[in-house]
C-alpha positions in Angstrom: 126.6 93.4 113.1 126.0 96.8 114.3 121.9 97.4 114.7 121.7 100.1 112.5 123.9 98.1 109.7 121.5 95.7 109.6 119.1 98.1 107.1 122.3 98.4 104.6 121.8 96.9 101.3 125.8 97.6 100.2 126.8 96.1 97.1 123.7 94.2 97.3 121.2 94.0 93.8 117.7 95.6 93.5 114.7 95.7 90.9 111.7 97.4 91.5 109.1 96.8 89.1 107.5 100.1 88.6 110.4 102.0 89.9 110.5 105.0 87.7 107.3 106.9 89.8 105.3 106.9 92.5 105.6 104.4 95.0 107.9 103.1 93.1 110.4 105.6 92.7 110.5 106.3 96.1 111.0 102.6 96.8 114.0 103.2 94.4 115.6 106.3 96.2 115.3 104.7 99.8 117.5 101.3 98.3 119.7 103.5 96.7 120.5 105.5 99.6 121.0 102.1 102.1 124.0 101.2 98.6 122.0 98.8 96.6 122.4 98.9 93.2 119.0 99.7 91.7 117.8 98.1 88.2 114.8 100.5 87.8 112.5 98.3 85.7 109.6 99.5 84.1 108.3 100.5 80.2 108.8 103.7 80.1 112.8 103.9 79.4 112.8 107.5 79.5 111.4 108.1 82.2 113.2 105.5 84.1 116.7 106.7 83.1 115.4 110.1 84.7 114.7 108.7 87.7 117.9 106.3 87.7 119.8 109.8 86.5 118.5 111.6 89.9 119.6 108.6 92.0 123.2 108.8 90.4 123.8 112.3 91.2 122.6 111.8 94.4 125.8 109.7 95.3 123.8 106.5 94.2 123.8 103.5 91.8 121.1 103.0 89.2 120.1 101.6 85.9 117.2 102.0 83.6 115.9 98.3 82.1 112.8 97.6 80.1 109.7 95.4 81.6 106.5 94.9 81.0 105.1 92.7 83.5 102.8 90.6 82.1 105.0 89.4 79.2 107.0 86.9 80.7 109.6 87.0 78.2 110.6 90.1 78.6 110.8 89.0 82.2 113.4 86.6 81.4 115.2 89.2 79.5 115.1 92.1 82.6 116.6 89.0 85.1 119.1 88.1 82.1 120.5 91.9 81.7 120.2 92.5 85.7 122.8 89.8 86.0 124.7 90.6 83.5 125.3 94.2 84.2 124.9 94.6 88.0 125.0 90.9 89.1 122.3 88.0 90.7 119.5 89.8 92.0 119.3 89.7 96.0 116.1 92.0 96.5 113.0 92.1 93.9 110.6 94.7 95.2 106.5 93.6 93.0 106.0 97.3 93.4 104.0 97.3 89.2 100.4 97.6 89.7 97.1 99.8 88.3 93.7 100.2 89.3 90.1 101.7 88.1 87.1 102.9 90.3 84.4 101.2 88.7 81.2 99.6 90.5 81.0 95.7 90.6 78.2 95.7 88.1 79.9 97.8 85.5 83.2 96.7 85.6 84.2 95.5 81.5 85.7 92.1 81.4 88.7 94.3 79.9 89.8 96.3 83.0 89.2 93.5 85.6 91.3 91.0 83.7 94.2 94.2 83.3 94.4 94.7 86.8 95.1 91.0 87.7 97.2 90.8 84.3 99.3 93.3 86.5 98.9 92.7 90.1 99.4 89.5 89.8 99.9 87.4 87.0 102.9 90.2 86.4 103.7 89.7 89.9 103.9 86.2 90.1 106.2 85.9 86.8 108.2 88.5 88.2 108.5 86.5 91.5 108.9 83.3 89.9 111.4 83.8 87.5 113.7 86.0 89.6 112.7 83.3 92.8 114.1 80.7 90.5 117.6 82.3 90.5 117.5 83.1 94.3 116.2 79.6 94.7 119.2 78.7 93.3 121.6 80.8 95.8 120.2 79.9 98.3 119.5 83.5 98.9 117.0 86.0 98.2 114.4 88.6 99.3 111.1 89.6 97.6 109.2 92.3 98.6 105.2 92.4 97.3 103.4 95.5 97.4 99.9 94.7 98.7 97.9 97.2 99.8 95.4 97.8 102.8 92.9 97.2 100.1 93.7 93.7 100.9 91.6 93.8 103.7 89.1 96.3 103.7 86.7 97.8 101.3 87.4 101.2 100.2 85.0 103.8 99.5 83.7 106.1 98.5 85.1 104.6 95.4 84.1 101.5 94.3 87.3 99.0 93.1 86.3 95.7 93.3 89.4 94.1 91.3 92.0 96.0 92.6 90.8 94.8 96.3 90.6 91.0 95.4 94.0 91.3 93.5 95.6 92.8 96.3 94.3 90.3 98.6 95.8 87.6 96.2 98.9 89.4 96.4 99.1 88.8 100.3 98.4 85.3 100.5 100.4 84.8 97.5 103.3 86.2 99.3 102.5 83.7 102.1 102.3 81.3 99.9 105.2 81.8 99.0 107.4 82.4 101.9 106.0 79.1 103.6 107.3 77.2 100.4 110.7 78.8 100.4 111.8 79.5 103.7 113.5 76.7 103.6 115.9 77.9 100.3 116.8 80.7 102.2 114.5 83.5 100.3 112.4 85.4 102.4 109.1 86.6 101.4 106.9 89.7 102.5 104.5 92.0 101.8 104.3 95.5 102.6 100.5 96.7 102.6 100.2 101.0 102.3 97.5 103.1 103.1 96.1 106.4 100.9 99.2 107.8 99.9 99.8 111.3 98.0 101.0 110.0 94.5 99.1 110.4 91.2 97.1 107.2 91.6 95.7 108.2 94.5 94.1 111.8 94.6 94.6 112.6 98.1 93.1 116.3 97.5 89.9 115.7 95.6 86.9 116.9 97.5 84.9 114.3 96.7 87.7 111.4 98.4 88.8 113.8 101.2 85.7 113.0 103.5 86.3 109.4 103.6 90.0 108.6 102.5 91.5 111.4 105.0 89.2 112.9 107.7 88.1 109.1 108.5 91.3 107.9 108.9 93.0 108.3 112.5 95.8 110.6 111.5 94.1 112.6 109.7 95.9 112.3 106.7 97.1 110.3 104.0 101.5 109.4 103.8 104.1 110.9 101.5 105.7 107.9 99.4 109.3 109.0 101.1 107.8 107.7 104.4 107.0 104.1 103.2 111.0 103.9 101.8 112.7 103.2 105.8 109.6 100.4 106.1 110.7 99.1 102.6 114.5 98.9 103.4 113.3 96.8 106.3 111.8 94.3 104.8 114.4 94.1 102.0 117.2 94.3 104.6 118.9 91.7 107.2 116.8 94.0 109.7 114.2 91.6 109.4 116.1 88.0 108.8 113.7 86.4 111.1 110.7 87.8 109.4 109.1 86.2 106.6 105.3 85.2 105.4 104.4 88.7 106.7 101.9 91.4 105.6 102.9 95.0 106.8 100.7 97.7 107.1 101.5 101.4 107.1 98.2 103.0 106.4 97.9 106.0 109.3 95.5 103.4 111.1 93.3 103.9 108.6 92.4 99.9 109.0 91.6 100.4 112.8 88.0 101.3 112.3 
């Protein structure tokens, strides 16, 4: 195989969870372009056939399908119409996630349990349920969305659930990819840095001191320059690579 044909995902099957904005969208976009067929799965329908609509007259292949995360039935359902409209699923991108800035001491049980009901007890049925089919094959690569979070503290926000549930998310993907190696599925994480997307505002005086000027670039990454480091992992570029946490943050974790 030719080096660079190694990133092409043609005729191959994708779902991002999440994939209709942000991180997620661009996530869809970069698969798209490399010829996977995308199954954009998230709640909003809508706005997920928009996004699947924009991939489509962009030469690509997309679908829109309904999932919420943390109701594993309806994850059973999203894998059931995946394979019966596109095919098995080869690449499952855990890209879902939320967060709140909220001091330890004031964090409500309510918005500590959501963000692990979504980073990752959605994760984990995601990745089980979908693992069980590529399990199954004998083939298979999932691709967690962890964040640097995982291993710093951020600040000057305070987001002590997102942080732990991100770190969960890495180990969980080496958990993981220790356990199934062995089935042929491959397992990583792909960790970003402050990105510009709605979740994270980049702009706000109040962030810019410590979430830009203190990081070594000087600034925070566009969500089309995490898609090339997605394809990798989710590609036969990295068939020796599994178990691993990659981290595209600006250097922002140096310090």
């Amino acid at each position: 195989m030719a080096l660079l044909d190694s990133f092409r995902l043609d005729g191959k099957v994708a779902v991002v969870t999440g994939g209709n904005q942000g991180l997620g969208e661009a996530f869809a976009h970069a698969l798209a372009e490399v010829g996977a067929h995308v199954a954009i799965a998230a709640r909003s329908r809508e706005r997920s056939e928009q996004v699947a609509a924009h991939i489509i007259a962009k030469g690509g292949s997309a679908a829109a399908v309904d999932l919420d995360v943390t109701v594993p039935a309806q994850v059973e359902r999203m894998l059931e119409t995946v394979t019966r409209d596109l095919g098995p699923v080869d690449v499952l991108v855990n890209n879902a996630g939320t967060c709140y800035h909220r001091p330890a001491a004031e964090v409500p049980p309510e918005e500590w349990h959501d963000v692990f009901n979504v980073n990752v007890h959605g994760l984990w049925n995601c990745a089980q349920t979908v693992g069980r089919q590529m399990i199954e094959r004998q083939s298979g690569v999932i691709v967690n969305i962890g964040s640097m979070s995982g291993y710093i503290v951020n600040r000057p926000q305070m987001q002590p659930a997102y942080n732990a549930s991100k770190a969960a998310v890495h180990h969980l993907t080496k958990s993981l990819a220790a356990e199934w190696a062995p089935y042929k599925v491959r397992v990583n994480a792909l960790a970003p840095g402050y990105m510009r997307t709605d979740m994270a505002p980049v702009d706000r005086p109040e962030f810019r001191r410590n979430w830009i000027e203190d990081a070594p670039m000087q600034r925070a990454g566009l969500p089309e320059e995490l898609g090339p480091s997605l394809v990798y992992l989710a590609s036969d570029a990295s068939s020796f690579m599994t178990g691993t946490i990659l981290v595209v943050d600006g250097g922002y974790s140096l310090w």
